[in-house]
Every structure is written in C-alpha cells, then in structure tokens.
Residue frames relative to the residue before (quaternion, step in Angstrom):
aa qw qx qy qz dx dy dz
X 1.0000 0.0000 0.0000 0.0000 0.00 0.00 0.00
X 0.1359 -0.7881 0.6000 -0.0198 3.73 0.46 1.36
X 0.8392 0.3855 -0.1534 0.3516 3.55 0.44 -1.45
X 0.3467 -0.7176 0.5633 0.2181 3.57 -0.52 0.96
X 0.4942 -0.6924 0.3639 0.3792 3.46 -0.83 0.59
X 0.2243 0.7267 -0.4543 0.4639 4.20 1.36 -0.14
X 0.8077 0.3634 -0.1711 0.4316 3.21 -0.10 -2.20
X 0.4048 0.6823 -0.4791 0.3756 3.89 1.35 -1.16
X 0.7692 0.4783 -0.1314 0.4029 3.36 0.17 -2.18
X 0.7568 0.4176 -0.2512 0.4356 3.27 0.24 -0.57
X 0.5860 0.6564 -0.2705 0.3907 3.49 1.07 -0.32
X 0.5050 0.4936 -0.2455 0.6642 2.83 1.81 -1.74
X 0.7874 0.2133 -0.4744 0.3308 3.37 -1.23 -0.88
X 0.5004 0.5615 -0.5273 0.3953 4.22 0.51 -0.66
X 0.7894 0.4159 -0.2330 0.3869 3.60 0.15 -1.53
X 0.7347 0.3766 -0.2532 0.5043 3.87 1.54 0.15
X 0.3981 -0.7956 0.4000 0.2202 3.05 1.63 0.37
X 0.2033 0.5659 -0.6426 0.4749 4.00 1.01 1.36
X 0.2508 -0.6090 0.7312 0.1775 3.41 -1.41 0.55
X 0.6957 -0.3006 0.4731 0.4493 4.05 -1.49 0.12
X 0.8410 0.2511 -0.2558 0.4052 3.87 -0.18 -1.08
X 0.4016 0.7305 -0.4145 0.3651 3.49 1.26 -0.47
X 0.7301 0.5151 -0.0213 0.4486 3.18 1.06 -2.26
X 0.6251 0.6188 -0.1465 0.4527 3.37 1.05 -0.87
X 0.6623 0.4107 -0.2245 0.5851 3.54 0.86 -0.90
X 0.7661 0.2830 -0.3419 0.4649 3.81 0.27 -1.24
X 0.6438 0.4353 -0.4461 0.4438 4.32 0.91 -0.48
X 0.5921 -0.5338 0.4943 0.3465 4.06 0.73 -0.54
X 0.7314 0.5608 -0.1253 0.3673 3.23 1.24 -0.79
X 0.4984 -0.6754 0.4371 0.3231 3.64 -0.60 1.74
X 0.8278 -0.4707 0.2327 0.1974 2.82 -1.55 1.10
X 0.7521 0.6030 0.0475 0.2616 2.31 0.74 -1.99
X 0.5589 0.5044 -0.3136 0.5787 3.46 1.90 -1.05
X 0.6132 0.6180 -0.3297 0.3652 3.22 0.99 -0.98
X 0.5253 0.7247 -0.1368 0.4245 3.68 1.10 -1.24
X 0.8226 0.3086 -0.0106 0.4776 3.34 1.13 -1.78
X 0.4716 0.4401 -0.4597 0.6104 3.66 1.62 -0.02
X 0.7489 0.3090 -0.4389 0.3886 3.51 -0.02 -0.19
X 0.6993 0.5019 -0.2964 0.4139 3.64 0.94 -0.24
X 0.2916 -0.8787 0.2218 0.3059 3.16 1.74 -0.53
X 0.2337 0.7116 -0.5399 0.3841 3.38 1.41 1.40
X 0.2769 -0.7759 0.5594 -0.0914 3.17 0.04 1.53
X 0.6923 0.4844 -0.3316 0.4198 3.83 0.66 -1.07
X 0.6709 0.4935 -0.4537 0.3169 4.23 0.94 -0.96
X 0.4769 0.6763 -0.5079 0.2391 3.64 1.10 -0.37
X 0.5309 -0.6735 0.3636 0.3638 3.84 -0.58 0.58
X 0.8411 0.2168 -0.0526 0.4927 3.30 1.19 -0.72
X 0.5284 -0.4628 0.4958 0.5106 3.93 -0.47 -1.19
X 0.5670 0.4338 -0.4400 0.5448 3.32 1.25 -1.58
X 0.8422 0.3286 -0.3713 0.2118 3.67 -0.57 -1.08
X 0.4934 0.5719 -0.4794 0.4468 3.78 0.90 0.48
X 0.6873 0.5728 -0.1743 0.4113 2.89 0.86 -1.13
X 0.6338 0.5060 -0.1745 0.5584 3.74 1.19 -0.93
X 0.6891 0.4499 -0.2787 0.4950 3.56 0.73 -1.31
X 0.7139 0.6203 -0.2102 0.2478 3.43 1.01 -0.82
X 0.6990 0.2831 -0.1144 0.6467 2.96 1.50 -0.92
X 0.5751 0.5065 -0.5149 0.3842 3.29 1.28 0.84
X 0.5873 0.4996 -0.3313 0.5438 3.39 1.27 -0.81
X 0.4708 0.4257 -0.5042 0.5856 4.36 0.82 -0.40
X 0.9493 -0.0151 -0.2826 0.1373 3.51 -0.39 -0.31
X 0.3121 0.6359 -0.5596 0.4303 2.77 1.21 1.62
X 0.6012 0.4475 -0.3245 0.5771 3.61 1.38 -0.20
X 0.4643 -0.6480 0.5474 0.2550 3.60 1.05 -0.17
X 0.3971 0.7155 -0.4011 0.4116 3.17 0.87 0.34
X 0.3991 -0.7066 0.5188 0.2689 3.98 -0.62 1.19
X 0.2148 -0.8010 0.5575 0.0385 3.38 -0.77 1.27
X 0.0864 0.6908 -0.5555 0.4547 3.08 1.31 1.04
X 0.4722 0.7496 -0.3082 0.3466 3.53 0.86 -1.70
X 0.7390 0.3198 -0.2705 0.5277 4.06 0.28 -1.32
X 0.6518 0.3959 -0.5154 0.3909 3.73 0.14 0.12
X 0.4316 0.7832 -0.2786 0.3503 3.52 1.46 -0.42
X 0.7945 0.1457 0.1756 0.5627 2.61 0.60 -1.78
X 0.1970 0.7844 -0.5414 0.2298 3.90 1.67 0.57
X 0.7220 0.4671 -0.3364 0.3839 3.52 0.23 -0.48
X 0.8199 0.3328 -0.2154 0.4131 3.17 0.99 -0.48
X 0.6641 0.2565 -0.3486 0.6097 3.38 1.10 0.71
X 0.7779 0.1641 -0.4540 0.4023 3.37 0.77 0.58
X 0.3673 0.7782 -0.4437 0.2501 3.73 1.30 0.18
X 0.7119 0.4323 -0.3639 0.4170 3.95 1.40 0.24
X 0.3824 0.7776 -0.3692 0.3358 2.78 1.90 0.49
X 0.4300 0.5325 -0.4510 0.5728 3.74 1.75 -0.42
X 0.7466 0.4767 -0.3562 0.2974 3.56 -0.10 -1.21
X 0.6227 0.5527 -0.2910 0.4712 3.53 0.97 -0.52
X 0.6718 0.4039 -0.3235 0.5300 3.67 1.53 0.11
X 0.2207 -0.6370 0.7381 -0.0257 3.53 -0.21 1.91
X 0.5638 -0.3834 0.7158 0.1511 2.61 -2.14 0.26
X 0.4944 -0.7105 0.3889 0.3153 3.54 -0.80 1.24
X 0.4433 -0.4621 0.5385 0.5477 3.94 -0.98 0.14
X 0.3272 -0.5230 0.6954 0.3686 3.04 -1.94 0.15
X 0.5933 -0.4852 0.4203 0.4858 3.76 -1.40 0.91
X 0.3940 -0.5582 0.6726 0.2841 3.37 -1.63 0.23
X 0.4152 -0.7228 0.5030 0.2284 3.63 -1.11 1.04
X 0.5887 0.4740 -0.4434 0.4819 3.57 0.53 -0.38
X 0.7353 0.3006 -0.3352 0.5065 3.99 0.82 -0.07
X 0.4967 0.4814 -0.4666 0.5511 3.39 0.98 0.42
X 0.4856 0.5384 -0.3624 0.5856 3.61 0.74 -0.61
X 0.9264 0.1597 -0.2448 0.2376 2.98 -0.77 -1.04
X 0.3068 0.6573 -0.4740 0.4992 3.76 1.93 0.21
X 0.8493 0.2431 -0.2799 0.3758 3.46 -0.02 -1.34
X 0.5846 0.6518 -0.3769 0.3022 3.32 0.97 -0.14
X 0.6240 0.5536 -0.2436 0.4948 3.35 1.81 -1.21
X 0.5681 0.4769 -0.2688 0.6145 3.64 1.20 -0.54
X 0.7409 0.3864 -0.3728 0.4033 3.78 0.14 0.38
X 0.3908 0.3695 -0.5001 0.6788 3.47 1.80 0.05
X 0.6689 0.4931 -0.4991 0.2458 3.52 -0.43 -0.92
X 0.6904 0.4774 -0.2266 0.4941 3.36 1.07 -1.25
X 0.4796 0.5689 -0.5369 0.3976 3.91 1.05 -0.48
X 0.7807 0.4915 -0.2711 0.2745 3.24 0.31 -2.42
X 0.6971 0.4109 -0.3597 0.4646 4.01 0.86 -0.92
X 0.5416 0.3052 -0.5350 0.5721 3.92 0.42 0.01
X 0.7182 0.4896 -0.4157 0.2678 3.33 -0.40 -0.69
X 0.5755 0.4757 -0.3506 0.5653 3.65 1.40 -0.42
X 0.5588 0.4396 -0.5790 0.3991 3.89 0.51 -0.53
X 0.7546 0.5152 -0.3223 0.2476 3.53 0.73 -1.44
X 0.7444 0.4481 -0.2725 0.4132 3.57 1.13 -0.43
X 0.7785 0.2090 -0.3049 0.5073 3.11 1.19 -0.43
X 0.0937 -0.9122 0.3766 0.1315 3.82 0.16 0.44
C-alpha cells in the first residue's frame, strides 16, 4: 500500500484535468475541504459527519470505489481517538467566583422587595 488515499484523490482529479474550484462550485463544497482530502488534513473538517460525507462525495464524483475509506479507515480516521481529551476539571477559583457573582445578584433583587414593597 505505497499510495495514501489524499495522493489517490489527487491523482484522479490531475488525470481528468478538473481543477479544486471547478469541483467545488458544481459539488457545493468550500474549496478548501476539498484542498485538504487531497492533502490529507483530516482534523479542519468541522465534524466526522462532514469528512465523512464530503468524502464519499468527492470519491464519487471522481468515480472512485469508496470501498477505498475502509482501506485506508485508519488513516483518516485514526486521530479521531486523539481528539477525545478527557474533560477539564472546572477550575475552582471560577466556580467561586460564579457562585459568588450570583449571590450579589441575588442580594440586590431581595433587597429591592425589601425596600421597595
């Protein structure tokens, strides 16, 4: 398996002579995503769904067997673990100061029932 699947894509549209904006305008799809399946920056896609979707739309706009992403599943989704952190734990000095800012708040509106009545 010499050929990464990026280079795949890019080969195809080269060997059909479609340029990126060509492809872009008639699929809907910013350039740029378009730019990064062939380059294989897998991480700018906003989501999974939209890597996934763009992907096997632009494979079968290239006619390309999309059979291909189980192929190559590990590489283009294998940084998808890494992108699962462990949540932060809350920082206490902003928990503090949350419940603290909400107890003036809560002074100043009782404190209006009590002055004005």
């Amino acid at each position: 398996m010499n050929q990464t699947l990026p280079r795949i894509l890019k080969e195809k549209r080269e060997k059909l002579g479609i340029s990126i904006k060509d492809i872009a305008d008639k699929m809907g799809i910013k350039e740029k995503y378009i730019y990064c399946m062939e380059e294989g920056k897998w991480d700018v896609f906003p989501s999974m769904f939209h890597l996934k979707s763009y992907l096997k739309a632009y494979m079968d706009y290239l006619k390309i067997d999309k059979s291909l992403i189980e192929t190559y599943k590990e590489e283009i989704f294998g940084k998808e673990e890494e992108k699962k952190e462990e949540p932060k734990p809350l920082d206490r000095k902003r928990i503090f100061t949350a419940i603290f800012l909400f107890l003036i708040f809560l002074i100043i509106i009782l404190s209006s029932f009590i002055i004005l009545p």
